[in-house]
C-alpha positions as CSV (number, residue, x, y, z in Angstrom):
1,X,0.0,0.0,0.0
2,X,1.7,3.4,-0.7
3,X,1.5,6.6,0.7
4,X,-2.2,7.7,-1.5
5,X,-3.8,4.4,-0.6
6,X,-3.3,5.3,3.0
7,X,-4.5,8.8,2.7
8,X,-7.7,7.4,0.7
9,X,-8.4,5.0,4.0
10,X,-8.4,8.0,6.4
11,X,-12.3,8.5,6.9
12,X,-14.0,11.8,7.7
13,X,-14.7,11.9,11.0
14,X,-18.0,11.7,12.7
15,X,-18.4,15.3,13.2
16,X,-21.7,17.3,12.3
17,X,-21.8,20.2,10.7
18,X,-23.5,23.2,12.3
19,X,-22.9,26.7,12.2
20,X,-20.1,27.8,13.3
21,X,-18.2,24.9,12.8
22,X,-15.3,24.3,10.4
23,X,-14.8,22.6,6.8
24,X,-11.1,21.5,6.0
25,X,-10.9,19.7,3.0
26,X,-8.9,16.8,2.0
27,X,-5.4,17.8,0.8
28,X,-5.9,16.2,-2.5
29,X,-8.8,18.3,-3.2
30,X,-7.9,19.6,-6.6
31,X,-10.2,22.8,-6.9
32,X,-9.2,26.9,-7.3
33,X,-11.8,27.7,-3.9
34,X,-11.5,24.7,-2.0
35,X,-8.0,23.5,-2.4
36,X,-6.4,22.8,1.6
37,X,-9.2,25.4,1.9
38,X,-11.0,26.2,5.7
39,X,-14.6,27.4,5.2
40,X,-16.7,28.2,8.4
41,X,-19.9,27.6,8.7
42,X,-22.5,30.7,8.7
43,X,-25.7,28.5,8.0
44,X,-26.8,24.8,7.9
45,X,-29.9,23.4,7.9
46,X,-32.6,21.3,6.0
47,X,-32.2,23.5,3.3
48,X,-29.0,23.9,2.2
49,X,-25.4,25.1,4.1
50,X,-23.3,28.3,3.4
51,X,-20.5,29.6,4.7
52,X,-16.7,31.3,3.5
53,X,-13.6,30.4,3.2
54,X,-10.9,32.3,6.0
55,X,-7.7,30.8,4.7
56,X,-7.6,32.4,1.3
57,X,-6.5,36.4,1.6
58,X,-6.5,38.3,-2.4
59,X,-4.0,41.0,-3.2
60,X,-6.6,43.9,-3.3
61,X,-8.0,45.6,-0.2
62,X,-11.6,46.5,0.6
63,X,-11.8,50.0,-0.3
64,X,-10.5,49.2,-4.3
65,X,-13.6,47.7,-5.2
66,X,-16.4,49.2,-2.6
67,X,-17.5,52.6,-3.6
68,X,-16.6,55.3,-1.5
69,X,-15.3,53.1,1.1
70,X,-13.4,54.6,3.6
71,X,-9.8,54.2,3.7
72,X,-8.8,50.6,5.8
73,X,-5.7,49.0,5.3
74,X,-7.4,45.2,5.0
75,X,-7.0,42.4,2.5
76,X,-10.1,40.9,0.9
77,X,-10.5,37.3,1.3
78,X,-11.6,34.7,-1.2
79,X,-15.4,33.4,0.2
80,X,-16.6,31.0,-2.2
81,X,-17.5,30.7,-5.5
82,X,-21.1,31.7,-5.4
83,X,-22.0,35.2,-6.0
84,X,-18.3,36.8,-6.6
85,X,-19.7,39.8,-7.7
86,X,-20.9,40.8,-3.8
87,X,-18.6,41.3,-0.7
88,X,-19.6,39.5,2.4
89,X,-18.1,40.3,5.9
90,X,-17.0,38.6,9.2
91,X,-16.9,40.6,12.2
92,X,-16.1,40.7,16.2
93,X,-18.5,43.9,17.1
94,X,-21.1,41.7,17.6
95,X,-24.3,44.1,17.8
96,X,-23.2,47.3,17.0
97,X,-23.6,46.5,13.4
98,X,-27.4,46.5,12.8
99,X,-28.5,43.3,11.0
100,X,-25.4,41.4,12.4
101,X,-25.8,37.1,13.1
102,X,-24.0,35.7,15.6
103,X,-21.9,32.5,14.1
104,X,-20.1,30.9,17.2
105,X,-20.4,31.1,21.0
106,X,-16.7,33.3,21.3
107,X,-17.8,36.4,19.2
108,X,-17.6,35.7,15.5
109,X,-20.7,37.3,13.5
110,X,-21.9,37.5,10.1
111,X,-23.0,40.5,8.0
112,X,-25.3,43.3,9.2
113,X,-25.3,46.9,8.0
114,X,-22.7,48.0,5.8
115,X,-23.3,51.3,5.5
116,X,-23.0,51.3,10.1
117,X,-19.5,49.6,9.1
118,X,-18.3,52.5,6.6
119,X,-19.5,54.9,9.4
120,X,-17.9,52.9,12.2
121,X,-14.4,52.7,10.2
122,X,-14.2,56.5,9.2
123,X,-14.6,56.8,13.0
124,X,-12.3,54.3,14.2
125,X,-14.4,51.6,15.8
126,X,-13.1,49.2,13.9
127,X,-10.0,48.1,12.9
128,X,-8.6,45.6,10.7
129,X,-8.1,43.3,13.1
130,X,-12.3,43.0,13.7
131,X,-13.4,42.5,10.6
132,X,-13.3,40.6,7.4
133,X,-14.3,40.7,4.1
134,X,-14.8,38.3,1.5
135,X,-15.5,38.1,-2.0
136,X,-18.4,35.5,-3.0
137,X,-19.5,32.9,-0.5
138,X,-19.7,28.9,-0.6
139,X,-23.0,27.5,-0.7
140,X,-24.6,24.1,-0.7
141,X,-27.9,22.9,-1.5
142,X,-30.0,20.6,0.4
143,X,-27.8,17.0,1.3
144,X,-24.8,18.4,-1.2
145,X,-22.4,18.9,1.8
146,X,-23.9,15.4,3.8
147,X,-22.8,13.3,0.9
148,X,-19.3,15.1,0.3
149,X,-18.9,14.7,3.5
150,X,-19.5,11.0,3.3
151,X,-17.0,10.4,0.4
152,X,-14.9,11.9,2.8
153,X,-14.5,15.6,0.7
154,X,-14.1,17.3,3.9
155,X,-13.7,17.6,7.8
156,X,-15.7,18.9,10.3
157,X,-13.8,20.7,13.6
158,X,-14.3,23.9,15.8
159,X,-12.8,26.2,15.6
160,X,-12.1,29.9,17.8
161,X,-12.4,33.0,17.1
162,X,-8.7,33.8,17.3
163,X,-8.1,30.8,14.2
164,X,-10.7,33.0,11.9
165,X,-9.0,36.4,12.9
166,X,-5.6,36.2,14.6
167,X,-3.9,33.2,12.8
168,X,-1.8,33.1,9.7
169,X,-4.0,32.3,6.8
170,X,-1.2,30.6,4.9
171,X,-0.5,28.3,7.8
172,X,-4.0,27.8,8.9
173,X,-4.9,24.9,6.8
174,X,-1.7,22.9,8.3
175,X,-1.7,24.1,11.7
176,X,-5.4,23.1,11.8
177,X,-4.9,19.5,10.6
178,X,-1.8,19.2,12.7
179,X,-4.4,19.3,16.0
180,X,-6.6,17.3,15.1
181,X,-4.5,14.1,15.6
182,X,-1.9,11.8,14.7
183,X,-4.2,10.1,12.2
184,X,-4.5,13.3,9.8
185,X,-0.8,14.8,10.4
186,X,0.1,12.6,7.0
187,X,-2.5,15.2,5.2
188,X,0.0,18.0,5.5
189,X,2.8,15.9,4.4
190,X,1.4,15.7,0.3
191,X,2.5,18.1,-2.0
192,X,-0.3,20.8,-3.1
193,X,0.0,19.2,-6.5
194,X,0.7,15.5,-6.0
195,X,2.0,14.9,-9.8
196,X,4.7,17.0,-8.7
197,X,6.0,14.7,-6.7
């Protein structure tokens, strides 16, 4: 057995996906969004799930493609490939954004009132450091994510609100694999592109 038959054998685990959980997929996940990509959770349900993905910062900020944004020295994320042409945002104000959804138990929220974050920025009442902003979302229709989580597509952890705004986005796919056991650490050993190997 080499080295991708093992990898093959290691099963999802028995996690369920709620909100405010994580998705890390499988590292031979050949795909531009998904790729040794994180997503978290905003939404699951009957209906469908949706979230974004944190590890995967652009090279444009914000204010480049927002209208009259105020100037805010942030990097815009990559969210998903579902509606690329809107800018969603993550955020640790909790309430003082109108509109605002609260996505895990330590402070991370979802949306609310943009024009209250333009106003809150030019004021400085935020800062980079409590917010994010993403370009497109990922989205799944009813029982899509159930079955790619049962051929094993993906992982399902917690996850803190200092992984979605304090850690290193280009470590955060490793470093998150790394603690979740012994039995995944061989993930983060395969090459990004395994015929490169």
């Amino acid at each position: 057995m080499n080295q991708f038959d093992k990898l093959i054998q290691i099963k999802s685990n028995n996690i369920k996906p709620t909100e405010g959980k994580i998705l890390i997929s499988e590292p031979l996940m050949n795909d531009f969004y998904f790729g040794r990509s994180i997503v978290l959770l905003v939404e699951h349900n009957d209906e469908g799930s949706f979230g974004v993905i944190i590890n995967k910062p652009i090279k444009i900020g914000v204010e480049e493609v927002i209208m009259g944004f105020p100037s805010f020295k942030t990097k815009l994320y990559l969210g998903g490939p579902v509606n690329t042409e809107q800018i969603f945002f993550l955020h640790t104000v909790g309430d003082a954004i109108e509109g605002s959804i609260k996505v895990t138990k330590d402070g991370v929220y979802w949306g609310g009132d943009m024009d209250i974050v333009k106003e809150m920025i030019a004021m400085n009442k935020i800062s980079p450091k409590d917010i994010r902003f993403f370009v497109g979302y990922s989205g799944w229709v009813a029982n899509q994510l159930e079955n790619e989580l049962k051929s094993n597509s993906w992982l399902v952890a917690d996850t803190s609100i200092k992984e979605v705004f304090e850690r290193t986005p280009k470590n955060l796919w490793n470093n998150i694999v790394n603690r979740l056991g012994k039995q995944y650490t061989l993930w983060t050993k395969y090459p990004v592109d395994p015929s490169m190997n």
